[in-house]
N, C-alpha and C positions, 0 to 999 in steps of 0.2 A: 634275313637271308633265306632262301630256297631251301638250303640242304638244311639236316637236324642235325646239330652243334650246339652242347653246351659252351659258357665260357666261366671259367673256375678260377676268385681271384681269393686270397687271403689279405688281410689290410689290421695294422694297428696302427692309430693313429696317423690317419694318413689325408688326413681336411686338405692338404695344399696340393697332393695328388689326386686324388679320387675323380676329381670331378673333369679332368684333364684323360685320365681313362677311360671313365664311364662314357661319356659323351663319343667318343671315337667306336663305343662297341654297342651302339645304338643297335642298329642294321642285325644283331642278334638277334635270334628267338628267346633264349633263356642268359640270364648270368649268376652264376651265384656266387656269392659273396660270403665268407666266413670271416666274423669281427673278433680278433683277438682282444678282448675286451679294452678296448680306444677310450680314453678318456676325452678325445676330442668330442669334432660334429662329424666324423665319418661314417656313423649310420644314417645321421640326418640326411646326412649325403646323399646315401645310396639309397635310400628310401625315394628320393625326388627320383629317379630312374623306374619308368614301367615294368622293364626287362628284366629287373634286379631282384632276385630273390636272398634277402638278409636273412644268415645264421650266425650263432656266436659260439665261440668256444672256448677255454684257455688254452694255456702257449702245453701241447703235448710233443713239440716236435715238430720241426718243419715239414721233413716226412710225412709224419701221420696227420699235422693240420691240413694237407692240401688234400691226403686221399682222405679226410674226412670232406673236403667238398666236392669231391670228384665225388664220393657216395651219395651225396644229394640232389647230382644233374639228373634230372631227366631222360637226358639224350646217352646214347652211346658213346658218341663221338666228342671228344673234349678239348680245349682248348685253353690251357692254364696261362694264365699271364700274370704278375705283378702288378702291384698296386700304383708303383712309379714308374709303368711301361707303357706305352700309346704306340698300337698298331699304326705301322705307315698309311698313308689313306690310300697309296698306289697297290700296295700289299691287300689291302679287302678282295679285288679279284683277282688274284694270284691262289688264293686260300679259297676262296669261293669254288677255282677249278680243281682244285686237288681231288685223286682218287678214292672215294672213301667208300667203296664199292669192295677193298680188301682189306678188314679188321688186322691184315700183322703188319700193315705199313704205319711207320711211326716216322712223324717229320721233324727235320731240325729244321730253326727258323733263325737268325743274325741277330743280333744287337745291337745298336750304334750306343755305343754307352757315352755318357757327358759328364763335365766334368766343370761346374761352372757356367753351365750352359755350351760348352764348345765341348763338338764331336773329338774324342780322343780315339786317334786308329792306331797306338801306337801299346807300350804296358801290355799286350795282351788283349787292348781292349777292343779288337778288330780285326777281322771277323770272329765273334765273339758267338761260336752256335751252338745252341742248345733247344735240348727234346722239349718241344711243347704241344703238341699235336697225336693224339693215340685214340684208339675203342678200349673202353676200358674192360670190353669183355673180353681181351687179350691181354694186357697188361695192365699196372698200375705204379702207384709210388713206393719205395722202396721205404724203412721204417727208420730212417735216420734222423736224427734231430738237429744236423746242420749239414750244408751238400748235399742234399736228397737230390736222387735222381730216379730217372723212369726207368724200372727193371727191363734190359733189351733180351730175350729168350731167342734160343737158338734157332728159331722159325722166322724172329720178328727182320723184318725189311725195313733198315737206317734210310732214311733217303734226306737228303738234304735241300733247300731251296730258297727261293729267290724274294723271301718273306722276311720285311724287315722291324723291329720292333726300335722305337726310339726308348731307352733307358734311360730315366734322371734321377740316378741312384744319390750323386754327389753333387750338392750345389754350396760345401764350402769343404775346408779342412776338419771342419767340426763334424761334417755326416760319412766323411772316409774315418776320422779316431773311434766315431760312437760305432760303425759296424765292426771295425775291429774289435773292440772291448765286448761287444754282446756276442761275436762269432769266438773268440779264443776264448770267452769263458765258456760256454756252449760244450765247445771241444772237448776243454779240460778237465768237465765234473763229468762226461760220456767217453770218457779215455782211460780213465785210471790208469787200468791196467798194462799200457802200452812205458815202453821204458824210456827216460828223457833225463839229463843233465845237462850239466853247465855248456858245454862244448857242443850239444847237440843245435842249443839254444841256443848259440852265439854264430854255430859255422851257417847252419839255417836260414837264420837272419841276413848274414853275408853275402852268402849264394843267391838267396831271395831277391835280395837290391842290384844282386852283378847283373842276373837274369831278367829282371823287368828294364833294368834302366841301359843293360848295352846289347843284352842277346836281342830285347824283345823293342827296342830301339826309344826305350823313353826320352832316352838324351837329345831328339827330335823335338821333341813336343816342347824342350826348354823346361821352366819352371815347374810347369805342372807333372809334367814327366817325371822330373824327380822328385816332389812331392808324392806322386801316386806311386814310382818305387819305392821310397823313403816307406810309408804306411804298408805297402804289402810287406816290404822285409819285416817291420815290425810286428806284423802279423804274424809272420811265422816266429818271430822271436818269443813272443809273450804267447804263442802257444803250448812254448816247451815249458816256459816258464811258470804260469800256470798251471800246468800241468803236474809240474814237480807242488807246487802249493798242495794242489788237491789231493796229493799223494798223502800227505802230509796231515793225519788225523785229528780231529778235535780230542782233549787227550785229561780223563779225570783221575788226580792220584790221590788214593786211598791207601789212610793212615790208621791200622788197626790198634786198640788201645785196651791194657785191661791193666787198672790200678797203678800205675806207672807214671804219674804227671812230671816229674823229673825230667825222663825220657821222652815225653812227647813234646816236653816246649825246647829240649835239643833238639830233639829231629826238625821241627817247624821250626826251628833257628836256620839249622842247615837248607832244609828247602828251600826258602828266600833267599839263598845265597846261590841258588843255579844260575848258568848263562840262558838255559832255556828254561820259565818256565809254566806251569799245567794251565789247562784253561780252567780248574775248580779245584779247589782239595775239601776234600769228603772225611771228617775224622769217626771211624766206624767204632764207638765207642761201645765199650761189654761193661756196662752199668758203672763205671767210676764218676768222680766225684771233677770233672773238668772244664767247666763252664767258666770261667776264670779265662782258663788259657784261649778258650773259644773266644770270647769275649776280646782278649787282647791280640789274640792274630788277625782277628775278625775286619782290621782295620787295616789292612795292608790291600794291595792294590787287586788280589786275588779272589774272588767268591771262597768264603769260608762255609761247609756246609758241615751238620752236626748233627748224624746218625746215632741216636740212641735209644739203648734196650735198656731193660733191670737186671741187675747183678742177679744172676742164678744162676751164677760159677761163670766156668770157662766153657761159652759158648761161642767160639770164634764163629765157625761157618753160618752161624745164621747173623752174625754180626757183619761180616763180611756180604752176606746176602740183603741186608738192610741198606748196605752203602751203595750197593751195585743196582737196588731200584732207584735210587736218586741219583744218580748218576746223567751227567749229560752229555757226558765224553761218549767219542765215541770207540776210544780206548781207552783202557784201560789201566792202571798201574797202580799194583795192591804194594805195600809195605808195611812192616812189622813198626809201632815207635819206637823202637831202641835201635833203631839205623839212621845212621849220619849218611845222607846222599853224597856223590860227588858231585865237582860243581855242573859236567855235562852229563849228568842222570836223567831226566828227561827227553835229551837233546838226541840220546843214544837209543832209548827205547823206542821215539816217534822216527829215527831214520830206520830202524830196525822194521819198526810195525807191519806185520800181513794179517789178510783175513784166513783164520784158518791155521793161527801157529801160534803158537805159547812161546811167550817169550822167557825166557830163564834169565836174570841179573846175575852178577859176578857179586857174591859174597867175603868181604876180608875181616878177620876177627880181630877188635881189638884187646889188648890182653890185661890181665886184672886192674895193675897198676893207673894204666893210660886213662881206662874207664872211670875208674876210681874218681880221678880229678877230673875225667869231663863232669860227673854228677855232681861234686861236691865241691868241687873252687869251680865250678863254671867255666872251667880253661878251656881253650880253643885251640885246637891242632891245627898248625898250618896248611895250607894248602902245601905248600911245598912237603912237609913230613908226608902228607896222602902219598905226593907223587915219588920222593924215595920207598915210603912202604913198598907201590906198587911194581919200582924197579925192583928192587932186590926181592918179591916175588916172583916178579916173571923172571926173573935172572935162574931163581932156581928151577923152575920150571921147566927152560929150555935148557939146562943139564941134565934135568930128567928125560927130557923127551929124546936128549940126543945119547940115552945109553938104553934104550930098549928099542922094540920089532916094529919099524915100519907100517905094518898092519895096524899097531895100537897108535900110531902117530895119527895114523887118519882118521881115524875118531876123537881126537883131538881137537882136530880140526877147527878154525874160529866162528864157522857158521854152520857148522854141523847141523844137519835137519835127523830128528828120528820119525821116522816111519812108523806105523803099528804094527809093526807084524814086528818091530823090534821094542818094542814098549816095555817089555817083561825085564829086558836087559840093563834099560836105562830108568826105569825110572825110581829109584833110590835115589837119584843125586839134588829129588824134586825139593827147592825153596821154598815155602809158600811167603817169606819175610821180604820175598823183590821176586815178583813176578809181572808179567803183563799178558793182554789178548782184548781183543775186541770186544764190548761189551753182546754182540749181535753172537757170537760163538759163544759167551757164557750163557747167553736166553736158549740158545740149542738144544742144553747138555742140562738147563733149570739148575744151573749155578752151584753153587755148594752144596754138600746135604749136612741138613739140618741135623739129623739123626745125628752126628760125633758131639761129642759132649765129653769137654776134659781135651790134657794134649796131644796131639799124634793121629798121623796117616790123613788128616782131611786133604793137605793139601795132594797128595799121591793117588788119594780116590780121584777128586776130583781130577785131577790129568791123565787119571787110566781112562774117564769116559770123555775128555776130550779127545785120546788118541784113536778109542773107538768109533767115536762119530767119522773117520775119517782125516781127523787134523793133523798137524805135524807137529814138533817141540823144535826147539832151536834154542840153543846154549849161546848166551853172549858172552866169551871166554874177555875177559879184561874190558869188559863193557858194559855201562847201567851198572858201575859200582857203587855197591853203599857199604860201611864199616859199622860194625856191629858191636853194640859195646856188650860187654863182660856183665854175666848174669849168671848167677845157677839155676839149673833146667830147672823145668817144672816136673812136677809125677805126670808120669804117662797113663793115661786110658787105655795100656796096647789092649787088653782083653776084649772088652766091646767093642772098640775102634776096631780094630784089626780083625775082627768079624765080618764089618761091613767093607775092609776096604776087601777084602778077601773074595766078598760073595762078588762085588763088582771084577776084581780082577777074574773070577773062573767063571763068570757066567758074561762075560763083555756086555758088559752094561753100555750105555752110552747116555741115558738120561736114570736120573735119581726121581723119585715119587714126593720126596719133601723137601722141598730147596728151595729156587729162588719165589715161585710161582706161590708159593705156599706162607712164606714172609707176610 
């Protein structure tokens, strides 16, 4: 062609298209091609092409792949097409004459999309226009990694025309489900943060099928019509759904251990007894003698993983700091072994999970007696005694709360968030025996400090320099229960300990000098 016009395609795998496009955009000066690494013969392909200038890349984003070959044209002026699109041959001088004499004019050009081979005008899929046509010293692609589209700036000039492109996106049932599945996964690991449930997901899906198959008149088209509703409603269904998946953390819970084999092959008794649960448990052992019990949980359907130091005392935080570099989760869930889970302990912490907030468990003690015979006759409390315990606590509780000031109600509250600037107030109530947070916010803050040595205040340093860094605490009032069997405390280190938690509390710390980095 006369004028200077790149044409800019991305392609993976695409041997049964390519040569059905290439061929129609002979009559170019340049085209360039970026191979999302194709297993196929599609650079073979485009190699037989003079015109064709082959780059490769991996999959960065739709977005960012195309304006990575819009960065390699030559020409100013571009022309992005698809791998399974063929320029109409009536449309070459239609585009030929366009005005490209003003860099803000950006043009929309039609679709005829198929479906089987057979033009569907019906779904949406007609007149189906979009930007393909711009200088790119005016604009460019926007950084999205599915629906990318060309940034339109409040200078730029929409114009639309009379340029049509043949699309053969779909030539079974099988290339509408597999775009579905690569586009809502896409979506869903670059959404997190957006909010979705059951109902979101279900009315979506609804609306999606009313609107392709009667607003947008599929029920014309017959079979394929509702088929091609049928799939876009699902589309937006397993979007949400999805979506909630990814919400949903990889999740490693860590069973801190020191001379206690008793207690630890409870607690891994109860763990296997959850409705949800972890994807590794990590037993963060402080030099005891448990290899035995490794050995025999090791066999259950869960990654057993087996952190261990040498006994020189009670060194939790850096025991704790030993399980948190093996770790694969990408939550976290630290517990004491002398806690019996409930059976939704896991269940509560991964619906709970944020980046950027400490999670708090609900602590219930059990009292001398009950303990007694879990260690020594091996007795098992039902499920059902868990769930009277926990009425007739909360029972008293909500007599409590219903005879004092309003004010102290709302701090109560069942998903209380603390701030830092209120850190000072709350944090005596800190558990380190059931706690949870991101693995990625304890690398922040370099994880426990190593320095406590003996019992006491590691677990309340450490969450004074999480609230530091900015994070928040949340209290899970009757949630992420675990029961705590009857022990006499340990001696406390307050003197040293309480030194450091001290220097952190008056000087807001937010990273420790010897913790996890230091392990």
């Amino acid at each position: 062609m006369s004028m200077k016009i790149s044409v800019c395609i991305i392609a993976k795998n695409e041997e049964k298209n390519l040569k059905r496009c290439l061929n129609a955009l002979v009559d170019f000066d340049e085209v360039v091609l970026v191979d999302n690494e194709s297993t196929d013969n599609s650079v073979s392909i485009a190699k037989e092409f003079k015109n064709v200038k082959v780059f490769s890349s991996p999959f960065i984003g739709f977005g960012k792949l195309k304006q990575f070959a819009v960065n390699q044209a030559s020409n100013d002026w571009i022309f992005c097409i698809d791998a399974d699109e063929v320029i109409d041959f009536n449309s070459l001088e239609l585009l030929k004459n366009l005005d490209f004499s003003d860099t803000t004019k950006i043009y929309a050009i039609s679709r005829k999309n198929y479906y089987k081979n057979e033009w569907i005008k019906t779904c949406g899929f007609y007149p189906d226009y979009i930007v393909r046509i711009f200088n790119k010293t005016h604009t460019n692609y926007n950084d999205a990694n599915v629906h990318e589209n060309i940034v339109i700036k409040n200078n730029s000039q929409l114009i639309k025309t009379n340029i049509h492109l043949h699309h053969f996106a779909f030539k079974s049932i099988y290339d509408l489900i597999t775009k579905l599945q690569r586009y809502t996964e896409i979506y869903a690991q670059n959404n997190k943060n957006k909010k979705t449930s059951t109902f979101k997901a279900i009315s979506h899906g609804f609306f999606t099928f009313f609107k392709f198959y009667f607003l947008k008149l599929g029920i014309k088209d017959g079979f394929n019509g509702f088929i091609i509703s049928l799939c876009n409603a699902l589309g937006s269904f397993f979007k949400y759904v999805k979506l909630k998946d990814a919400k949903i953390p990889t999740c490693s819970l860590i069973i801190t251990t020191y001379n206690d084999k008793v207690a630890l092959t409870r607690c891994l008794e109860y763990v296997f007894k959850m409705t949800t649960l972890p994807d590794e448990i990590i037993i963060a052992d402080d030099g005891g003698d448990n290899w035995d019990i490794i050995e025999k949980f090791s066999k259950y359907q869960i990654p057993l993983k087996h952190a261990y130091q040498e006994d020189l005392g009670f060194r939790l935080s850096r025991s704790r700091n030993n399980a948190i570099k093996i770790a694969n989760g990408e939550f976290l869930i630290i517990i004491d072994s002398d806690m019996l889970v409930d059976s939704e302990f896991v269940k509560n912490y991964k619906n709970n999970a944020e980046k950027g907030v400490f999670l708090q468990g609900s602590r219930i003690c059990l009292d001398k007696n009950i303990s007694q015979n879990i260690r020594e006759n091996n007795i098992k409390l039902k499920l059902n005694s868990f769930k009277a315990m926990k009425i007739k606590i909360l029972s008293n509780i909500i007599k409590y709360i219903s005879q004092i000031d309003k004010n102290i109600c709302n701090n109560l509250k069942e998903t209380a968030k603390i701030t830092p600037n209120s850190k000072k107030v709350y944090i005596k109530g800190i558990r380190g025996c059931n706690m949870g947070f991101y693995k990625d916010d304890a690398i922040s803050i370099n994880g426990f400090n190593n320095d406590f040595e003996g019992w006491g205040r590691e677990d309340s340093e450490f969450v004074i320099r999480f609230l530091n860094k900015g994070y928040k605490l949340k209290r899970l009032k009757h949630q992420a229960i675990a029961y705590h069997i009857y022990h006499k405390e340990n001696e406390r280190n307050l003197e040293q300990n309480h030194k450091i938690y001290l220097d952190t509390l008056l000087n807001d710390k937010d990273f420790c000098n010897n913790g996890l980095k230091q392990v």
